[in-house]
C-alpha positions in Angstrom: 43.3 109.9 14.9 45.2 106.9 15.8 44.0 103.5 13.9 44.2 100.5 16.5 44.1 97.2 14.3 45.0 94.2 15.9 42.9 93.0 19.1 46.4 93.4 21.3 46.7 96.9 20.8 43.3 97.5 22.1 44.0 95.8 25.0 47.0 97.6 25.6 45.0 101.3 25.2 42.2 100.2 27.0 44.9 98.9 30.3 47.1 102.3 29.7 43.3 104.4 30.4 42.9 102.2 33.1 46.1 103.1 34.9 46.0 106.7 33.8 42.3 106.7 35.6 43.9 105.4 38.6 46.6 108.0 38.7 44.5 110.8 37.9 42.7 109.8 40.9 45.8 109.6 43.3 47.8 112.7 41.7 47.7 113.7 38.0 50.9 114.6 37.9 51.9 111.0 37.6 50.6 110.4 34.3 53.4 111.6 32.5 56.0 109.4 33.9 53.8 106.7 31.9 53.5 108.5 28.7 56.8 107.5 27.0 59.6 105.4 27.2 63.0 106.2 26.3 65.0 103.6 24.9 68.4 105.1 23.9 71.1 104.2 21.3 74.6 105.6 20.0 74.9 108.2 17.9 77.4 108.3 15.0 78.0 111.6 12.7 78.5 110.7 8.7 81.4 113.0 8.6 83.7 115.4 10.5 81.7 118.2 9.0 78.5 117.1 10.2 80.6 116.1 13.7 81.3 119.6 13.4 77.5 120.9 12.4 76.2 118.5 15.8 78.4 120.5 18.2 78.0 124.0 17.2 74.5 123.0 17.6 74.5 121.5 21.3 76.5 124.6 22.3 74.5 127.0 20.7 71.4 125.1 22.0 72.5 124.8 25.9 73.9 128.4 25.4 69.9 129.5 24.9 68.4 127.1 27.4 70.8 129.1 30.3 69.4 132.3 28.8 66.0 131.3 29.0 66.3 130.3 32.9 67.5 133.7 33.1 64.7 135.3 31.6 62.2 133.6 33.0 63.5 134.2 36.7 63.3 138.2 35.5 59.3 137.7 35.1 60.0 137.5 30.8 56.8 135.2 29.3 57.3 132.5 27.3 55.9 134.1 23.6 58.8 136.9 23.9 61.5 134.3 24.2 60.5 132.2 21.5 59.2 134.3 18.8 61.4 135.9 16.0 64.2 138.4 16.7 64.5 137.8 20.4 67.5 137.3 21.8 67.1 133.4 22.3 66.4 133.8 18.2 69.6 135.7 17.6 71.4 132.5 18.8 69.3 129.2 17.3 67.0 130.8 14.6 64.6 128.4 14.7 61.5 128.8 16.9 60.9 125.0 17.2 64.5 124.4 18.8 63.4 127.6 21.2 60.0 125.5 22.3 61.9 122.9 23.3 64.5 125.0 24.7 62.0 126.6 27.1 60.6 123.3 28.1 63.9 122.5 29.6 64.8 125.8 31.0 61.4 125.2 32.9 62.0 122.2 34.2 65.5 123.7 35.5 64.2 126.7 36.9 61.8 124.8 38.6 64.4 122.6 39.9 66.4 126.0 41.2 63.9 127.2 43.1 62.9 123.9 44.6 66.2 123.5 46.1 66.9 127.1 47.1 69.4 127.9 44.3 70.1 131.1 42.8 68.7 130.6 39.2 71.5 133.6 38.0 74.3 131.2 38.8 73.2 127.7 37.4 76.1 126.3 35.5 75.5 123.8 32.7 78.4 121.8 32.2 77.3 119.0 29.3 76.3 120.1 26.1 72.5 118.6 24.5 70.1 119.0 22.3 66.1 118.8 22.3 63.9 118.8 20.3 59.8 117.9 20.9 57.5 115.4 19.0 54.3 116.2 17.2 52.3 113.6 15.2 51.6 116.5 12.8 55.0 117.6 11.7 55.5 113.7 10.4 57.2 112.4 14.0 59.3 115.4 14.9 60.1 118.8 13.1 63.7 119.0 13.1 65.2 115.8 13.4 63.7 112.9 11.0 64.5 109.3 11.0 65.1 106.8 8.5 65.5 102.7 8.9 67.7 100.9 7.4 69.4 96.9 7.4 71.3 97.1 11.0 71.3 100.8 12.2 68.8 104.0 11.8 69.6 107.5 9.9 69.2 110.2 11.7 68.6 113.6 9.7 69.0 116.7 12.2 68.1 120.2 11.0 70.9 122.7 10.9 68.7 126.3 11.4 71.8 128.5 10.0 71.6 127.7 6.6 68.3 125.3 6.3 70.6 121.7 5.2 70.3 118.2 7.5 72.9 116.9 9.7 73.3 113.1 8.4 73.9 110.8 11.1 73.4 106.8 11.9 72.2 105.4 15.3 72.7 102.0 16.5 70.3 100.9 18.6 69.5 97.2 19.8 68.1 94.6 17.6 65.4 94.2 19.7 64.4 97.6 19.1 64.7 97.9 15.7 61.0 96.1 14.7 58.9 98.6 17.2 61.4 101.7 15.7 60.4 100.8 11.9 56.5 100.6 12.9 57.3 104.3 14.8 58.4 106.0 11.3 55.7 104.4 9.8 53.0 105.9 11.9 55.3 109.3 12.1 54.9 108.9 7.7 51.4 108.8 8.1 50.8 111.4 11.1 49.3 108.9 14.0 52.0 109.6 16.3 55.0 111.7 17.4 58.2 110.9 18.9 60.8 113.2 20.9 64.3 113.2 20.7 67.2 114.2 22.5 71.0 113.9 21.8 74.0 114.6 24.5 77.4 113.5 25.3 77.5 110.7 27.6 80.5 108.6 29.8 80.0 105.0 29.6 83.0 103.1 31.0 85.1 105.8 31.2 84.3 106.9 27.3 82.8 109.4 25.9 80.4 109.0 23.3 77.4 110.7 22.0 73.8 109.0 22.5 70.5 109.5 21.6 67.5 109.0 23.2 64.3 108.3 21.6 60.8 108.6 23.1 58.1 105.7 22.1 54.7 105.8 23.5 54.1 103.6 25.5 51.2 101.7 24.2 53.8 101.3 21.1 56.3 100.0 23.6 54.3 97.5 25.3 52.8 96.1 22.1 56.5 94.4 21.7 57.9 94.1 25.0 54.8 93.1 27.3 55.3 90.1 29.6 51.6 89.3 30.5 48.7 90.1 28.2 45.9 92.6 29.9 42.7 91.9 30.1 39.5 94.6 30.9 36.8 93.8 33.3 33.5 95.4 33.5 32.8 96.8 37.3 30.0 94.3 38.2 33.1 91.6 36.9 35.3 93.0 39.5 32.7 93.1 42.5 32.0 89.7 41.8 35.9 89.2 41.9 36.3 91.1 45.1 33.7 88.9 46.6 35.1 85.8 45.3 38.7 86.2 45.6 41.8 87.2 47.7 43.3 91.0 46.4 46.6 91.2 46.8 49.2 94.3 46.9 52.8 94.2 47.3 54.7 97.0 48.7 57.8 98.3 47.9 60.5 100.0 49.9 63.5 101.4 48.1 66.8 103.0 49.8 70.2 103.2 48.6 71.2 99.8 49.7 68.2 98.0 49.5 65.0 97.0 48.1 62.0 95.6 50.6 59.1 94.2 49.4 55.8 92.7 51.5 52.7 91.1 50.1 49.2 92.4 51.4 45.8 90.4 51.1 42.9 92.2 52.1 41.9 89.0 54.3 44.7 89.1 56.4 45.8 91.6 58.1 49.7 89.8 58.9 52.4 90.7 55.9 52.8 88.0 53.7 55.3 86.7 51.4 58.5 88.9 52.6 60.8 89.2 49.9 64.1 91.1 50.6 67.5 92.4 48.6 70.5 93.7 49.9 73.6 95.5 48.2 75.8 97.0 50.6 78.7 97.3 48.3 76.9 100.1 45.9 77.3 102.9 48.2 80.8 102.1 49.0 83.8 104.0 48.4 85.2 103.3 44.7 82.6 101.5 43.3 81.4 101.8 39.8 77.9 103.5 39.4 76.7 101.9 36.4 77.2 98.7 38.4 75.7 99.8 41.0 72.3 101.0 39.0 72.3 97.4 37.1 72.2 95.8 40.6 69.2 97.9 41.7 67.5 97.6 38.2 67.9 93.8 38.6 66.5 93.6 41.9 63.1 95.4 41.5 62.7 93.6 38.1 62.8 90.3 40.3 60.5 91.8 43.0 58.0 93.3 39.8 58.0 89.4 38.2 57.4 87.8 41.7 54.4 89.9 42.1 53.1 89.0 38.9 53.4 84.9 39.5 52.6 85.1 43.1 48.9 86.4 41.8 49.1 90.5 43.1 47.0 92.8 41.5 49.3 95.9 41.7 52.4 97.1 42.7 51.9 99.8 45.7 55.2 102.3 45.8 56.2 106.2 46.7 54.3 108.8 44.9 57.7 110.5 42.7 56.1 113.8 43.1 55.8 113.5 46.9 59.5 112.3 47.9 61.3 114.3 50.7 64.3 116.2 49.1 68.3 115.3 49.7 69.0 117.0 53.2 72.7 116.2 53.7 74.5 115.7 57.2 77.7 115.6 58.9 77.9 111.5 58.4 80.3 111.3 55.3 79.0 108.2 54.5 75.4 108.9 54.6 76.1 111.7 52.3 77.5 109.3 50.0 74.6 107.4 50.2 72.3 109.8 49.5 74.2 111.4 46.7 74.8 108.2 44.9 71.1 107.3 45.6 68.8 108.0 41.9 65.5 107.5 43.9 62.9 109.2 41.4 64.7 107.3 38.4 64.5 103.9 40.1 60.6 104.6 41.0 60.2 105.4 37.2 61.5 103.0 35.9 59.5 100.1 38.5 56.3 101.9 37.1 57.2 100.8 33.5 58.6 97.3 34.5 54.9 97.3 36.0 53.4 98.3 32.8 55.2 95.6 31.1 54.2 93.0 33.5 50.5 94.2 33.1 49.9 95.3 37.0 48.6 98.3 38.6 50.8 100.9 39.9 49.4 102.3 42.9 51.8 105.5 44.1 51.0 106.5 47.7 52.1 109.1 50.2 55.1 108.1 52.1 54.7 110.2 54.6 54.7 108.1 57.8 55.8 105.1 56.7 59.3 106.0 57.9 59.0 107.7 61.4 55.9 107.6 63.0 53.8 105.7 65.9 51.9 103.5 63.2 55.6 102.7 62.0 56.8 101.8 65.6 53.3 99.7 66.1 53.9 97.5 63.3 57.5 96.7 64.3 57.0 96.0 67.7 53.6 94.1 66.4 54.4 92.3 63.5 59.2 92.1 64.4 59.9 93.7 61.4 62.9 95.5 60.7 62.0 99.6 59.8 62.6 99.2 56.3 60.4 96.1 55.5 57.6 97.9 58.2 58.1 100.9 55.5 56.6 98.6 52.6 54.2 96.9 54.7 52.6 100.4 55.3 53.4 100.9 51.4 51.2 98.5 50.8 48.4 98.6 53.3 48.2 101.9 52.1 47.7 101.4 48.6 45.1 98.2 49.2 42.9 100.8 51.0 43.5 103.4 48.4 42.7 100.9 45.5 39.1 100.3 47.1 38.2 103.8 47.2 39.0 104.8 43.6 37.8 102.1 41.8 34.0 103.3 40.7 32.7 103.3 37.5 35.1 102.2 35.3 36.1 99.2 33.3 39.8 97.4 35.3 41.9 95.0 34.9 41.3 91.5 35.7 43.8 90.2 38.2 46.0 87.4 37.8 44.0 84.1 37.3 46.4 82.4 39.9 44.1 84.5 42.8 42.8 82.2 45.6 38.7 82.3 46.9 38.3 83.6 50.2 36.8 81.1 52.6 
């Protein structure tokens, strides 16, 4: 059982349930994009032999993974690939590497179907490594971490012959406060942490990273903007009653970001705020740049909804988003293949978190091509994009009345203005 001492932290838990209830309302399946966050750093072997040790490791391990998707797409369960003496065994002998090996080769098979693939000729090209957290194996079962002055050691079981990989990971020093309080809950079994190690590009260098998974209330506790604060219902009637509740949408394409403000008095968009970067989808230009643009943008659009006095954020449901369908436009196919929609939505729903607002996921469907769509151009001269986030966030407004019952919710910004 987790101990929550300081008053923040509470408030922190108590806003996470609050969110979580309103997902769990919309879709459920949205809950576990709020879970963790992954901050990453770079990974540095001691020595060549434990260099050596690593990569026989992230072979051996994506080697099992691509057997896995192949057994599962024959109808094999998941207790005959992971228990001892399969074949998956044969190659890692170690059945916790295998659970998180089958996680993934889920999550790819899945993926294969979705798109119409032919799981029996999926091609991994990048070698990895995962392995899952559990609060009761001390953080995480095979890979163990230790602080130190400037950088973290990183001990990573080698199954062959039972000895530890020694490593050191340099992460930010902003991250290295919240990373010692992880191991020191890990120590005393209050919380878990995942890990996951692969070979990365970054500025045309390869290097090897890892990626760390805090939860999120442990996250927020260091790096939240705006302090939460919990309501009782009859609190947030009387709020309703008193005060203006306002939504703003967001509308993200390759190129762009629109954003409208909604207030449940008015029925006009307020409070347009728009971003454009043509240049990202262009021929030549660097994709790293082009991500730090967009990230920049929403997190601009996230803090102006914060000042301005919204009480949540309304955006596309990740779960519910249309899948690439390319065409005979070369450019639009560049577009959408440069275009990391699902990752961009994540990571606005944490830049929410951190800014203490709702997130309110709707259906798109509609807000694109449809007669409502045309009606609020022609109604309201709005470009289709910016009508997009206008229904984005009418929708949500309505959908924030309807599944707020009985529970405690977050107060809304102080700066809200009474209703006449």
């Amino acid at each position: 059982m987790m101990v929550i001492q300081d008053e923040k932290t509470k408030k922190i838990i108590k806003y996470l349930n609050l969110v979580r209830y309103i997902l769990k309302k919309i879709n459920p399946e949205l809950i576990q994009f709020i879970e963790y966050v992954t901050i990453i750093g770079v990974l540095e072997p001691e020595t060549s032999i434990d260099g050596m040790k690593l990569s026989k490791l992230m072979y051996k391990f994506r080697d099992v993974v691509k057997l896995m998707v192949h057994e599962l797409y024959k109808g094999k369960k998941t207790e005959e690939l992971v228990k001892l003496g399969s074949r998956p065994y044969q190659i890692i002998p170690d059945c916790y590497y295998l659970d998180s090996a089958i996680k993934k080769a889920k999550l790819i098979l899945e993926g294969t179907l979705k798109n119409q693939g032919n799981p029996m000729k999926i091609k991994i090209r990048k070698i990895f490594l995962d392995s899952r957290g559990n609060k009761s194996d001390y953080g995480n079962r095979n890979v163990k971490l230790e602080m130190f002055n400037n950088y973290v050691q990183v001990l990573i079981k080698y199954p062959w012959d039972g000895t530890w990989i020694r490593c050191k990971a340099y992460f930010g020093r902003k991250y290295l406060p919240l990373i010692k309080e992880l191991i020191e809950l890990a120590k005393r079994k209050e919380e878990g942490y995942g890990v996951q190690i692969c070979l990365k590009e970054r500025n045309g260098k390869s290097r090897l990273e890892i990626h760390l998974n805090i939860p999120t209330w442990l996250y927020l506790k260091y790096f939240m903007k705006y302090d939460p604060v919990v309501l009782t219902l009859d609190e947030l009637r009387e709020y309703v009653k008193n005060y203006v509740v306002s939504i703003r949408g967001i509308d993200l394409n390759s190129d762009r970001i629109n954003s409208v403000r909604v207030d449940d008095d008015i029925e006009n968009p307020q409070d347009i705020l728009n971003f454009h970067f043509h240049e990202v989808s262009s021929h030549g230009f660097p994709k790293e740049k082009a991500w730090y643009l967009r990230l920049s943008r929403s997190n601009v659009v996230v803090r102006y909804a914060r000042e301005e006095g919204c009480i949540g954020i309304s955006l596309e449901d990740l779960t519910k988003i249309k899948k690439r369908k390319f065409t005979s436009n070369p450019n639009a196919n560049r577009k959408i293949s440069r275009f990391p929609k699902r990752k961009w939505l994540q990571y606005i729903m944490i830049q929410c978190l951190k800014h203490g607002l709702l997130i309110i996921p709707v259906d798109p469907k509609g807000t694109t091509h449809s007669k409502e769509h045309e009606e609020v151009m022609k109604r309201f001269g709005l470009d289709k994009h910016t009508a997009s986030a206008y229904l984005i966030a009418k929708r949500g407004l309505e959908k924030l009345k309807q599944i707020l019952i009985k529970t405690k919710i977050f107060q809304p910004p102080l700066s809200g203005r009474y209703k006449k």
